[in-house]
N, C-alpha and C positions, 0 to 999 in steps of 0.2 A: 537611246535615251536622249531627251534634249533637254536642259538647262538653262532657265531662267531665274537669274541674278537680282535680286531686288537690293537696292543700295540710296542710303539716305545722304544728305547732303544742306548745308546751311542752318539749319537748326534739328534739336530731336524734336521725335513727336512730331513729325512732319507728315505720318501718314503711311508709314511704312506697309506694315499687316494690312491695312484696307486695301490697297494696292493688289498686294498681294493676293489677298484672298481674293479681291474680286478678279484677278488673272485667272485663275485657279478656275472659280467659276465658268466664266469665260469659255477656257477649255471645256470644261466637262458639257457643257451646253453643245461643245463642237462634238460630240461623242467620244472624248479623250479621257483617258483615266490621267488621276494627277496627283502626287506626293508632295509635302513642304518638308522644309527643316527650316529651323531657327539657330543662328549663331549669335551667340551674346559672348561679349569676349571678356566678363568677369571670370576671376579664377575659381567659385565658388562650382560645385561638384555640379548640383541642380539649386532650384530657388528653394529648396526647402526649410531653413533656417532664415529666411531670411524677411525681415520687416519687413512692414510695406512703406517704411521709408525710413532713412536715416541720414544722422550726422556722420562725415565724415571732414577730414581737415579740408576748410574752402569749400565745400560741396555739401549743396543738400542735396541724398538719392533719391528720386521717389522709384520704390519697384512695382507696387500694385498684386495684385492678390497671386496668390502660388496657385496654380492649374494643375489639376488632377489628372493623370490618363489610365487606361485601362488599367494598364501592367503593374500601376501603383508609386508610377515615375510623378516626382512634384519639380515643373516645369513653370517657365515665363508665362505670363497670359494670352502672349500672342498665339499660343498653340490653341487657348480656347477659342481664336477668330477663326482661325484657319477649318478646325474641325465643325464652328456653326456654319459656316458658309458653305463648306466642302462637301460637308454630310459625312466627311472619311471618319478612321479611329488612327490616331497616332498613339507612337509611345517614348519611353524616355530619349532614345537616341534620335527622336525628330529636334531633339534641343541639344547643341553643339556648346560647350561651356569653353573657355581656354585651359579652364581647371579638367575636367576630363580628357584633353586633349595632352594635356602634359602627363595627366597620372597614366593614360593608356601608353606613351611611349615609356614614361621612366620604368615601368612593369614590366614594356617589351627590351628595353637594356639590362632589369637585374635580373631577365632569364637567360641573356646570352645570345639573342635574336638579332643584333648587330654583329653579333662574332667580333668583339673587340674594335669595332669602330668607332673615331670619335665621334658622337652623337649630336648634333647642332640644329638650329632653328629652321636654316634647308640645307639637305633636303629632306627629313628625318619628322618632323614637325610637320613642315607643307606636302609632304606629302601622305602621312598618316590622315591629313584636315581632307586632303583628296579622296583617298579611300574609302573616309568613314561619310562623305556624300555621295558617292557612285554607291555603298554596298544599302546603305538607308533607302536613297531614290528608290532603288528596286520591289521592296518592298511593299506589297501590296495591304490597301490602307482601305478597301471599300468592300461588300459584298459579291462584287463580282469576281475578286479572288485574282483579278487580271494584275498585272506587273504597270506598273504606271508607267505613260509615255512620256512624261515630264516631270520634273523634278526641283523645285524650286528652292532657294536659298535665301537666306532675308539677312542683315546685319546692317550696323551702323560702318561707315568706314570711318573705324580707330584702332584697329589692331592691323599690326604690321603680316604679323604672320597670315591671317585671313584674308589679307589682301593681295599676299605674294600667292596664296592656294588657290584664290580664285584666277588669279592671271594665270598660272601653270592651267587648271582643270578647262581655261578657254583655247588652251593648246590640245590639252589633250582629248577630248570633247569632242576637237575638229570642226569644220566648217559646215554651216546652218545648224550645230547642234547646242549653240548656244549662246544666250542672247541677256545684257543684262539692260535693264530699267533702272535709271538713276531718278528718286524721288525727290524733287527742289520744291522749295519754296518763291515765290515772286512774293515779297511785301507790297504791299498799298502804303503809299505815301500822298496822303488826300485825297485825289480821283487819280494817280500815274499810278500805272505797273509798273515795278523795278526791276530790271533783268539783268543788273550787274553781279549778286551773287549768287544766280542761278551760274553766267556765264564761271567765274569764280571758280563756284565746286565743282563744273564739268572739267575743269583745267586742270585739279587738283587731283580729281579720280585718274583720268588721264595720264599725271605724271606719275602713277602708281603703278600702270601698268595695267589698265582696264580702259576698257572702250566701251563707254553706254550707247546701246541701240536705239533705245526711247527714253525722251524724259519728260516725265509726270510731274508736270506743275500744279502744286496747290497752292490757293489762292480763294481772296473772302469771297472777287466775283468773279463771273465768268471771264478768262481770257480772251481779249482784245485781239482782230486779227490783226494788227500791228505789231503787238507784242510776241505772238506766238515768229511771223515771220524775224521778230529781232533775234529771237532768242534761236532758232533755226541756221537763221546766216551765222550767224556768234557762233554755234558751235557744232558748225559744219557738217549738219546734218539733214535730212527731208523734211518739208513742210510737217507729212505724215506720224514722222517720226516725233512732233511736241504735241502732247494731250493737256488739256485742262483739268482741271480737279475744283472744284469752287465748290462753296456750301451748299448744301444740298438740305431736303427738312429730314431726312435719315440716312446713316452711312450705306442701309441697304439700297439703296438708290444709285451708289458711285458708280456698281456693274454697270448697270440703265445707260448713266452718264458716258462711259466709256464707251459702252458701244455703238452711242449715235455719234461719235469721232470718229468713228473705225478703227477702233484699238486690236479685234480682233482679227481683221481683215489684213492689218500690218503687221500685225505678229505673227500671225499665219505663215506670211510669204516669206518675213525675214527668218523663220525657223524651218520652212518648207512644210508645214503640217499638212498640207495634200497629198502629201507622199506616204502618209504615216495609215497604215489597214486601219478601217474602221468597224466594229461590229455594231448592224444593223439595230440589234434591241439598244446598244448603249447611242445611237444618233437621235432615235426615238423619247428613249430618256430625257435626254436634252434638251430635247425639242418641250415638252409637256415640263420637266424642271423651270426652265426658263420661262414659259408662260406661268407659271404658278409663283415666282418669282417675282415677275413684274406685276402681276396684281397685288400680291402681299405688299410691295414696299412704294405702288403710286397709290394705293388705297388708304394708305395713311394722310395725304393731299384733302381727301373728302370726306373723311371720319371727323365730327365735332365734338362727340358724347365722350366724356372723358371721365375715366375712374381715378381716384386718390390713395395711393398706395404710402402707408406708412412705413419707410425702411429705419427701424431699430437698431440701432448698432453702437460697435466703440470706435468705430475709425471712418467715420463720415466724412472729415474734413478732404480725405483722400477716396472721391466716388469710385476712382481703379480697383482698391481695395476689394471693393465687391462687383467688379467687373462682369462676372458671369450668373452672380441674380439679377442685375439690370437687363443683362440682354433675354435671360430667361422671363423674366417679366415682358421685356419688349414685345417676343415673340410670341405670346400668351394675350397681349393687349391685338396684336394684328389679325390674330386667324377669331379675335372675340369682334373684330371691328370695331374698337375702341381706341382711344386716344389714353397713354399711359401719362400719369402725373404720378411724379415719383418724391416722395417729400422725405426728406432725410434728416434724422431724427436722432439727436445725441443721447445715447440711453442715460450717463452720467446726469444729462439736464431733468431728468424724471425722478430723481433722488430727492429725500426730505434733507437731504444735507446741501443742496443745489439751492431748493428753497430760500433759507435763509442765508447764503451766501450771494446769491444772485438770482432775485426772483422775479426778473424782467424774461431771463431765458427758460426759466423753471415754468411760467405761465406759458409761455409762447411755447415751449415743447409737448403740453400737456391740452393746450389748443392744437396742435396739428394731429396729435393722437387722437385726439377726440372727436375730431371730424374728420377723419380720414373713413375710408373704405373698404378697406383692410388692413392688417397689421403684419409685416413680416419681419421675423428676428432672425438674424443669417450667424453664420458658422463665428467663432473667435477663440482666444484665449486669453489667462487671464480675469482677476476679480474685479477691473476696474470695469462700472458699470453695468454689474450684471443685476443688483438688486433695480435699476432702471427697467430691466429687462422681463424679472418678474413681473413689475408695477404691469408692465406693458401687455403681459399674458394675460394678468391677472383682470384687467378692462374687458380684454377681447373676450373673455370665459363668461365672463360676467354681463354682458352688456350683447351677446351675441353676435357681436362683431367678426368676419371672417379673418382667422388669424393660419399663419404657418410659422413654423418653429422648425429651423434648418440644423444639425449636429448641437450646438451650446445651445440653439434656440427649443429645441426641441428637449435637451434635458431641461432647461430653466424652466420649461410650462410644466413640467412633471413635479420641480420642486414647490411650481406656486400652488399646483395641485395639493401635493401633501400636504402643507403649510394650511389651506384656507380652506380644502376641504375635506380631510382627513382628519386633520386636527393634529399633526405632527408638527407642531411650531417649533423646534430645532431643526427640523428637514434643512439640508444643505447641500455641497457638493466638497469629495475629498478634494479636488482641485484644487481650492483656496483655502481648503482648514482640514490638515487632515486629520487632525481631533474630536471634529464634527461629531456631535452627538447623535444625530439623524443622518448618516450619508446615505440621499438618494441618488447619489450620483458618483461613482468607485471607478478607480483606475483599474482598467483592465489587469486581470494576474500575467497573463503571457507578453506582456509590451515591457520592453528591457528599459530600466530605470537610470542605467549607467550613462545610455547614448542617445543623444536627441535625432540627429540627420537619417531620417530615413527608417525611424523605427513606431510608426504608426502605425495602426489598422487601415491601409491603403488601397487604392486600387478598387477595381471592378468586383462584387461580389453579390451573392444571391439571398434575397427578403422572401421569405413564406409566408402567403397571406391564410392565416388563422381559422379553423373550421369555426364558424358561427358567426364570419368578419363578413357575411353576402350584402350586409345593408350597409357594408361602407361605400362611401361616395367615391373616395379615391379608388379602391378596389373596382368599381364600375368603369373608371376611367380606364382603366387598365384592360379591360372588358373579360373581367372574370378570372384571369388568369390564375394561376397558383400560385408560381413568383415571379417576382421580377429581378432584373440584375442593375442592380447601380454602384456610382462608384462611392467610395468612404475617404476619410481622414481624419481621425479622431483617438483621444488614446482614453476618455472616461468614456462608461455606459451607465445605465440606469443599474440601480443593484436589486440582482437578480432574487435576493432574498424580500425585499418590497413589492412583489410581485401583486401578491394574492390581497394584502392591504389597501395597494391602490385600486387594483380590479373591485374592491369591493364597495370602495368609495364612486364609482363611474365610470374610470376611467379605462378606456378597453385598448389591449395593446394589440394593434390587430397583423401587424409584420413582427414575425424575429428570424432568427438567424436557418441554418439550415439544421443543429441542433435544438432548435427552442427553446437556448438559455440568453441570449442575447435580443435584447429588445431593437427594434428599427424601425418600427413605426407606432403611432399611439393618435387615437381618434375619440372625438366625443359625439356619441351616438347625435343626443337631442339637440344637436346645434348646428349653426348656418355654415361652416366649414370649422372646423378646429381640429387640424394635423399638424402633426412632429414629425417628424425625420428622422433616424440620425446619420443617414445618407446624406450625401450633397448631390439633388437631380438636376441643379443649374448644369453641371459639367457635362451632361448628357443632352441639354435642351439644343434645338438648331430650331435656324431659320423656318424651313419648311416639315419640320416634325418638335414641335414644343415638346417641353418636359410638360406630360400630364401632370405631375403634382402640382407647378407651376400654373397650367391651365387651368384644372380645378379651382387651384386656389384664387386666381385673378377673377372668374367666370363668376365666382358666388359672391366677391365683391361687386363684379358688373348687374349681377341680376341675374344674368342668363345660363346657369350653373345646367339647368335642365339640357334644353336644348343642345348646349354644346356637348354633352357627356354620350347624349346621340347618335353626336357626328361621329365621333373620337372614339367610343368604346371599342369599336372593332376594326379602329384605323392603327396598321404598325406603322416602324420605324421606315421613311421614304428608303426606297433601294431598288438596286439597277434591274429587280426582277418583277418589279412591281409592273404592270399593263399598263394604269393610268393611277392619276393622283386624284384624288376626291376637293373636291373644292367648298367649302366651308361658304 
């Protein structure tokens, strides 16, 4: 197993996950199979509970949206980079908390597995943090079932213990089996490159007892050969060994950027990966992945035609928030050959109470809505905003407009359905009233009401598409299938006793559950796209295989809904057994 260390330096948000992922890549182009983990050194269990930003004393957090994985684990976001770009499936334990890291030891002292030892930070602690990446790495995360040859690590260096595990695990790893990447930043200061806190944090990582092999500077422009030789001499290491990182027009591009530096070529030799057996179909792979790659992310360079996507929501001011419908969008604009405009849209500012309080943003929200190209309402919780969010359905129903409705977005189109054309005008949701005279929208009975962390409807599960659903749009995209499997997080559904009401009003529910009492998906025959969810398909969307619901719904905003249903209907998910990849 070989081990690559990704480590941030001089500010956050400096680029960590892209790095990383695109190493990742990198590998897999080389014929190599390849694992992530993510260590965040908050003590909380997973990000489950947790906002997408808060106050705390002296700090504002921002966390950005909780990421779903198979097994039903709610994770950082960076696990949804790693899995777009990887094509793998992670699961909870690809996310390393301090909080798990403490509850798995204090668990293994009150069974007696110390045998009366006193139990300290090392070696009890760093070397649990050891363990639990050797037994993860191993872990095979891709369809070929193969054990991965490398095994990556990502964090900020600010936790002490994290930093003592990884100096131990470069001992004990051994020599070429592990190699870490420190990601800095060079500021621009007028037209200079600044290379003094690059120098800096390489001093600091250093005096912790880690030795970075490469360091990945990012920076607004391209790195200067001056600068890269300063920052080389400064910290005594090979020309080879400093990459640039500069703006790019999309972060799928950075690979691209990488490997005309020879990032691969260097990592290579310093990890020895010639030595490492290669299976002939997975070089192959690589080889056609990577070509299909670089047209997806320089064909964005020459695409002009741009579509306008309305994104509806309550926490727009933090785009992170909905991190994994933007990329799901992304990916859905490049294989459409389209240019994505993503306009985001305060659902609050669509209220008749917004109006008269401030109707400079009441107009301006209700102008981006109305000339948008499609409408999409993503996942939330929570009453603030959501009557915005009917408004919002309730345009796109009415006006033909292609709309998608993601978990809350997809119950709200259902109550604006009751409400406008049922004729159920108390239709609500128990969520925000549980006295609601119309609850079309009921908290599930089996979801424990005592405990919030970890007791949703989570994780990977399976939608039945409905006998008499063949002239769904979506359903073709799928190319006829019976179900599909996607992943959830949500604790209300549609109430199952509203069933036969709505169906008779138009509204056809054409996915439910693997019993048939559970609604999950809901389509309006006579219309330009109008589907609900109450899956989230962002968390399954990648680079080189979009989430069809995603594509669908971008494609009938573009126009070209036909055509592309075409390509896609009998196109699976990209994997290491596939011959060749279809090109769009």
């Amino acid at each position: 197993m070989k081990y690559v260390l990704v480590s941030g330096g001089v500010i956050s948000g400096v680029g960590k996950g892209i790095i990383a992922s695109s190493c990742g890549l990198l590998f897999k182009t080389a014929g190599l199979t390849v694992s992530t983990i993510k260590i965040d050194p908050y003590l909380n269990i997973d990000a489950g509970l947790m906002n997408v930003s808060s106050l705390i004393p002296s700090k504002f957090v921002i966390h950005g949206e909780v990421f779903v994985c198979d097994d039903g684990a709610e994770t950082d976001l960076d696990l949804g980079n790693y899995e777009r770009y990887l094509g793998v499936t992670l699961g909870g334990d690809n996310n390393i908390t301090t909080g798990k890291i403490y509850d798995h030891v204090i668990r293994k002292e009150r069974r007696g597995d110390y045998l009366g030892k006193t139990v300290q930070i090392v070696p009890h602690l760093t070397n649990e943090i050891q363990n639990w990446v050797e037994r993860v790495a191993k872990i095979a995360v891709d369809e070929s079932g193969r054990e991965p040859d490398l095994g990556g690590t990502v964090g900020d260096i600010e936790s002490a213990p994290f930093v003592e595990a990884m100096s131990q695990l470069q001992r004990r790893a051994g020599k070429d089996n592990f190699l870490q990447i420190q990601v800095s930043y060079v500021p621009l200061i007028g037209s200079e490159q600044k290379t003094k806190p690059t120098q800096r944090a390489i001093s600091d990582v250093r005096s912790a007892g880690l030795r970075p092999d490469l360091i990945a500077c990012r920076c607004e422009t391209p790195l200067e050969e001056a600068t890269i030789q300063k920052i080389a001499n400064s910290c005594q290491v090979e020309r080879a060994q400093v990459v640039g990182v500069h703006n790019v027009t999309t972060t799928y591009q950075v690979p691209i950027l990488l490997e005309k530096q020879g990032f691969l070529h260097t990592i290579s030799g310093l990890l020895k990966i010639d030595a490492i057996p290669k299976e002939q179909k997975l070089l192959e792979y690589g080889k056609l992945m990577w070509q299909e790659w670089q047209g997806l992310a320089l064909s964005q360079d020459h695409v002009f035609e741009t579509v306008t996507i309305a994104l509806v929501g309550k926490y727009t001011s933090l785009h992170d928030s909905y991190m994994s419908v933007s990329k799901a969008l992304e990916h859905a604009a490049m294989h459409c050959r389209r240019k994505l405009q993503l306009i985001w849209v305060e659902s609050s500012h669509l209220e008749e109470e917004h109006r008269n309080n401030k109707p400079g943003e009441y107009h301006t929200a209700w102008q981006q809505l109305t000339t948008a190209s499609g409408i999409l309402v993503p996942g939330g919780f929570g009453e603030r905003g959501t009557e915005g969010m009917i408004k919002s359905a309730q345009w796109a129903r009415s006006n033909n407009v292609p709309y998608l409705g993601i978990c809350l977005g997809m119950q709200l189109a259902v109550v604006e359905f009751a409400r406008n054309v049922c004729g159920m005008d108390k239709a609500g949701s128990a969520e925000f009233n549980e006295q609601c005279e119309q609850p079309v929208i009921v908290y599930m009975p089996e979801i424990d009401k005592s405990k919030m962390g970890g007791t949703m409807r989570l994780g990977k599960r399976a939608t039945i598409f409905q006998s008499g659903s063949e002239w769904s749009r979506l359903r073709k995209l799928y190319g006829e299938k019976e179900e599909v499997w996607e992943r959830h997080r949500h604790r209300y559904e549609v109430n199952p006793s509203l069933i036969e009401q709505l169906e008779d009003g138009g509204l056809s529910f054409i996915g439910k559950d693997e019993a048939g009492e559970r609604m999950e998906i809901i389509e309006l025959k006579d219309h330009k796209w109008f589907v609900g969810v109450q899956f989230h398909p962002e968390y399954l969307s990648r680079v080189l295989a979009p989430s069809k619901t995603f594509l669908g719904f971008f494609a009938a905003a573009a126009g070209c809904l036909e055509p592309i249903t075409e390509v896609f209907k009998d196109r699976h998910d990209l994997s290491h057994q596939q011959a060749k990849l279809p090109v769009v």
